[in-house]
N, C-alpha and C positions, 0 to 999 in steps of 0.2 A: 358352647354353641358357637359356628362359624361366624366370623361376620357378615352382615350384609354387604353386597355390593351394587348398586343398582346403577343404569348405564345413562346419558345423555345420547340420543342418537344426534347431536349438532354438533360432532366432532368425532366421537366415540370413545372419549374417553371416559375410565371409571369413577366415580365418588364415593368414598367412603360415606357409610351410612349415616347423616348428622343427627340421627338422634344418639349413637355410638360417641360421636366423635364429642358431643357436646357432655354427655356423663362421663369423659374421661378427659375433663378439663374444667369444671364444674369452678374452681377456685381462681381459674385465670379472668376473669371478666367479673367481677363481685357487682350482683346489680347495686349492690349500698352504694356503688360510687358514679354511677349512671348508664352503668353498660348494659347492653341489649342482648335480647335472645335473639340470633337470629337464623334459630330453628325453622320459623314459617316463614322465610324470604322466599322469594319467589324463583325460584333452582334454571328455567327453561327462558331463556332473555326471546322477547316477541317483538313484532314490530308493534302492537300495541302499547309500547313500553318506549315511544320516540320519545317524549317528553324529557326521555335522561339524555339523549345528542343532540337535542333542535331546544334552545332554549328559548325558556320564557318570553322573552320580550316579542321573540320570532312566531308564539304559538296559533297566533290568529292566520297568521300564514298557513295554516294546515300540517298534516302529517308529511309532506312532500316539500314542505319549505326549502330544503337546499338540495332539493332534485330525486328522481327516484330511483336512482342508485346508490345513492349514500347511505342506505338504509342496512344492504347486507354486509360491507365491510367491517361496519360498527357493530351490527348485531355478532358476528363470529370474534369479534374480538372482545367485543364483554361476555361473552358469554365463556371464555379461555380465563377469565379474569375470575368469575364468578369458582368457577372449576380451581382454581388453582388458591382462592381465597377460601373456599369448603376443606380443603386439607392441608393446610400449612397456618391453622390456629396459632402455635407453641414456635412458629421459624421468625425470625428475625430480618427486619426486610433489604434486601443485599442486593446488587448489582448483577447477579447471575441472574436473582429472580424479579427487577425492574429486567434487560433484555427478555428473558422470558415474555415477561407479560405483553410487549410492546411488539412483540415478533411476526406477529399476523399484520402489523402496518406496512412489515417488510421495508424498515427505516435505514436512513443511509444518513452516516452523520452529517453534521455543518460543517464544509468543507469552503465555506464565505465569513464575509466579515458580521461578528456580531449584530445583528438586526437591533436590538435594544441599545442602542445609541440614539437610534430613534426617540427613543422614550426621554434619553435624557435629554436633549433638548427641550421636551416639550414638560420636563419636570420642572422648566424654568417659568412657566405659567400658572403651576404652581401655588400656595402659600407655603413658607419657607416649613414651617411648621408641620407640615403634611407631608411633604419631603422627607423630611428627617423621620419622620414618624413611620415609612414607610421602607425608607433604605435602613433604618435601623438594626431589620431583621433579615436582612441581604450579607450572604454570608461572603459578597465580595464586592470589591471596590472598583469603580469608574476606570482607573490605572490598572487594575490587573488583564491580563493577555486574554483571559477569556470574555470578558465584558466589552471589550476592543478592536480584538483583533483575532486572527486563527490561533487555537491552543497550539504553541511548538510541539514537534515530535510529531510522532504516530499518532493519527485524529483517533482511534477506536481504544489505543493505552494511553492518551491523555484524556480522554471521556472516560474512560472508568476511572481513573485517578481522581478525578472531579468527583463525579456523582457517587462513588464509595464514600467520600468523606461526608457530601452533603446526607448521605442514608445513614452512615456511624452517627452522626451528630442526630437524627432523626432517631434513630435505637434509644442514645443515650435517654432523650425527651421524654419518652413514652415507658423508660425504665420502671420495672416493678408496679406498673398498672395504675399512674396518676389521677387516672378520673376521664369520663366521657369527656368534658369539658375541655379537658388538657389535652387530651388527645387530636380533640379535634382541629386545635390552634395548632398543634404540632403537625399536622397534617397539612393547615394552609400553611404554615411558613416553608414545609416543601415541596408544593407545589410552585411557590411565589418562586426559592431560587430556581428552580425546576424552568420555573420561563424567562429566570432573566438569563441563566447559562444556555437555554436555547438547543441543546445540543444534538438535533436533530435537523437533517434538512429539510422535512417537509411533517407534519403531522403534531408538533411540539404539543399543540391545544390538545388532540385527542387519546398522546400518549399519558397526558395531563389529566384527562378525563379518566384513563384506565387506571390509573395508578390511585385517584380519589375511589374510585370504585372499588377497586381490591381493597385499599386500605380501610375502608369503612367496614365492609364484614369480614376481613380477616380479624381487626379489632373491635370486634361486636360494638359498634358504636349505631349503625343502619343499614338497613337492605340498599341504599341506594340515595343520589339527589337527581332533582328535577329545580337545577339552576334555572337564574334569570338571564345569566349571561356566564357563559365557561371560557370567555375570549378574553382579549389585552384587556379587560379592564382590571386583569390582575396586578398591572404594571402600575396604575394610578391609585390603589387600596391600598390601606396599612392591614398588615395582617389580622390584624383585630376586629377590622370590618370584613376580611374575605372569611374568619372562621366563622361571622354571624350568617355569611351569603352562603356559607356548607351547612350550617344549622337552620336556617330556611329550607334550602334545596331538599334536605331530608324529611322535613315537615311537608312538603306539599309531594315529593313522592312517598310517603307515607299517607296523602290524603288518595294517589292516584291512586295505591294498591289495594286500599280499603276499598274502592270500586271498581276491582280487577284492570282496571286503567282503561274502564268503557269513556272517563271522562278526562281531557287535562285541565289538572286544578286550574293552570293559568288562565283557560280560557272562562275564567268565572272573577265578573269584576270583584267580588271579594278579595278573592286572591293577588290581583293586580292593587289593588290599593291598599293593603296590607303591606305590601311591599314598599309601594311609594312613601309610603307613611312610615317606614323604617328607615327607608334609605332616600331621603329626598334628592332632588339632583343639586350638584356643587354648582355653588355661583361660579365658582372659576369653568365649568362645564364646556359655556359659548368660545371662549381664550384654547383651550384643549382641541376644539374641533377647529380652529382654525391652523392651529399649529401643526396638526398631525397630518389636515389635506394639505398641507404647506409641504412637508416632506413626502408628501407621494401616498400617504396613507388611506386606505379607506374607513372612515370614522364609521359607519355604521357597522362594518367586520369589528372597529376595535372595542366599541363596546359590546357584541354579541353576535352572532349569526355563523355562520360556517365553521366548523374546528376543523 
């Protein structure tokens, strides 16, 4: 019997049929180890589905919170994300297909001085302890050219030179199928070097966002998150605490889909102090927001708002 093929008209491109695709990979996602069916995700990305660009802390501001245009460039590009995570279950996540994915931002590399200098400055506010705890898992150092200054050579063959090692070391992680759990840590820690190498010149946050997105149901882990904040507060979190902020994010869009997303969880004080009560805010907090308006920063962008 043929396969099915059945078509998205928000691009036109084809999908293999996922009920096909999921009985002829039955052994790659073992639920024993917490992975997810994610057969009923939701295939068609709507604007009822803002919750996953405009985060949480922003959601009382409405569906229009950072203006009403922002709404289709993001929808056509997760929705290439979604398409491109439905058949490439069994592929290995590589640099042809990070460009790929990011290709509807129409990105132009960082061709300026590393932006995240910023950051270390204001990592000096700090406890030492938290620091450490957080460059830990930064797969490069203050002195190297990319965290500094322009990568030498050709900007587009030293961004793939980077970001292929940073996605090998990402394979290695997730080799022979570690666990939902594991996955997902592995997932924040590439996102994290992902923003401190920067390596785009404008969209870094959203290219950030697609790459969480695909990587969640290409490895059956969730249909999706509906973060508190997808912005620079990746820069001041230990990994540890960003996989618990991907393991929220996919619990509360898991709460929006269970109600075709007529509601966002955020705007339900439950939701909102769940949160708090997870992630209290750091005494060093008031120290952070002066430092960062101190370098020209806008603090309320850097803990959340715009990507």
């Amino acid at each position: 019997m043929p396969s099915k093929v059945r078509f998205i008209f928000f691009g036109y491109a084809p999908i293999v049929s996922q009920a096909l695709w999921l009985a002829a990979h039955p052994h790659h996602f073992p639920l024993s180890k917490g992975y997810v069916n994610v057969e009923e995700c939701p295939q068609t990305v709507s604007k009822d589905m803002w919750g996953l660009w405009i985060d949480g802390r922003n959601s009382l501001r409405g569906i229009d919170a950072y203006g009403e245009g922002y709404h289709g460039p993001v929808m056509s590009s997760l929705q290439v994300a979604y398409q491109m995570a439905g058949t490439r279950c069994d592929v290995e996540m590589s640099y042809p297909i990070f460009k790929e994915l990011i290709k509807p931002l129409k990105h132009k590399w960082r061709n300026f001085i590393n932006p995240t200098m910023n950051v270390k400055t204001c990592h000096d506010v700090l406890p030492r302890n938290a620091v450490q705890d957080i460059m830990s898992t930064v797969e490069y150092t203050w002195n190297d050219t990319c965290m500094n200054a322009l990568p030498s050579g050709s900007l587009g063959h030293k961004y793939e030179s980077l970001l292929t090692q940073l996605l090998d070391n990402y394979n290695k992680q997730i080799h022979k199928f570690p666990g939902r759990d594991a996955e997902v840590l592995s997932i924040a820690r590439l996102a994290q070097n992902l923003a401190f190498l920067h390596p785009l010149m404008d969209n870094n946050g959203r290219s950030r966002l697609l790459l969480i997105q695909y990587l969640l149901r290409q490895r059956h882990i969730g249909c999706g998150t509906m973060m508190y904040s997808n912005n620079k507060l990746i820069y001041f979190s230990s990994v540890s605490d960003y996989a618990k902020m991907l393991g929220e994010g996919i619990k509360v869009y898991d709460k929006a889909s269970a109600n075709h997303f007529s509601i966002n969880p955020w705007n339900t004080t439950e939701v909102q102090n769940s949160h708090h009560a997870e992630f209290p805010t750091p005494l060093f907090m008031p120290d952070l927001q002066q430092c960062w308006e101190k370098a020209g920063g806008n603090f309320d962008k850097m803990l959340g708002g715009e990507i």
